[in-house]
Every structure is written in C-alpha cells, then in structure tokens.
N, C-alpha and C positions, 0 to 999 in steps of 0.2 A: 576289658581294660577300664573301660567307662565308671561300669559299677566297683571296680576295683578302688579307682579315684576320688569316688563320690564315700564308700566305704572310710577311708585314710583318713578322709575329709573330717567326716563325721568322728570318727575314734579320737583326731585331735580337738576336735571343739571341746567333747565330753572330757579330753582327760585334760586341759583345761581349764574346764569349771569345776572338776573335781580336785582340781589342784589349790582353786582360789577358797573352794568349802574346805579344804582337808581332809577329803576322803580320801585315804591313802589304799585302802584294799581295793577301791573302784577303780584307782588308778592303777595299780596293778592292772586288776583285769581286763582294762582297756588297751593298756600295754601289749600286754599278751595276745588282744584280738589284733589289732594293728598290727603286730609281725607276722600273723598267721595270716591279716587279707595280704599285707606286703610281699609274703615270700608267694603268696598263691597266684598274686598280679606281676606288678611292676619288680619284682627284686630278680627275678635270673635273665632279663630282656638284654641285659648289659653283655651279660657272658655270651646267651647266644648268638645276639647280633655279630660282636667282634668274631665268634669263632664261624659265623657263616661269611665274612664278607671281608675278611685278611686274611693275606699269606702267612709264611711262616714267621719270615721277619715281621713282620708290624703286627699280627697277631700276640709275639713277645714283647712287643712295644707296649699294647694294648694291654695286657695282663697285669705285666707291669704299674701301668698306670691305676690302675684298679685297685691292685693290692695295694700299692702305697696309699693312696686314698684312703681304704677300710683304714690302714697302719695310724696315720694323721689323726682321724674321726677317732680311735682307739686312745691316742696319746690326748687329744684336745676334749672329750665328752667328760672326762670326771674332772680336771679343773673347771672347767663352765661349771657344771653340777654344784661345786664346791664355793664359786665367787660371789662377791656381795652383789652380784644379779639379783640373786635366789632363783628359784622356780621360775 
C-alpha cells in the first residue's frame, strides 16, 4: 500500500509539471500509470472492506453510497475540466 501511495504521489507531481510544460502525450501516459498503480493498490480496498465487515442492510447502504460518489465525480469532473480554473 506504502509504495502504492508513494507511486500516486509521484505520477501526480510529473503529470503536473507536465501539465505546466504542455506535454500533453506525457500527460497521457502518466494518466494511464496512475490508474494502473491506483486500481493495483488503493482502488478496490473500499469494495472489499464494506463487503467483509456489513451486513446485508448496511452493506446496501454502503454500495449505495459509493455508487453515487463514482455518479457525482462523473457529473462534477468535466465541468471543472472545462472552468476558468484551467488545468
């Protein structure tokens, strides 16, 4: 999990600075490492937590909540994308 973290870490600093140069193909492929360390570490700890440690009811609580989470991050990630933030 450690080197998972330190991993993220690192893939955000680089995609980052390669955001402030405009390399956009680096940023890409940093992208792309980052979901591969993410889904390899930290991304399914959620799911099986809740399904080791809830019943039936709250384990649908928990599902629930998750999903609409992802649902939100979905509806909220391209207008940020889009606002005079920028990058």
């Amino acid at each position: 999990m450690l080197i998972g973290h330190v991993g993220i870490a690192v893939c955000h600093c680089i995609i980052g600075v390669l955001t402030i140069l405009e390399i956009n193909y680096g940023v890409l492929v940093f992208i792309c490492l980052f979901i591969i360390i993410y889904e390899q570490t930290t991304g399914p700890i959620a799911w099986f937590y809740a399904a080791e440690t809830c019943c039936d009811v709250t384990l649908g609580v928990c599902m629930y909540t998750l999903y609409f989470t992802v649902f939100i991050l979905t509806l909220v990630t391209e207008p940020l994308m889009n606002s005079w933030l920028q990058p």
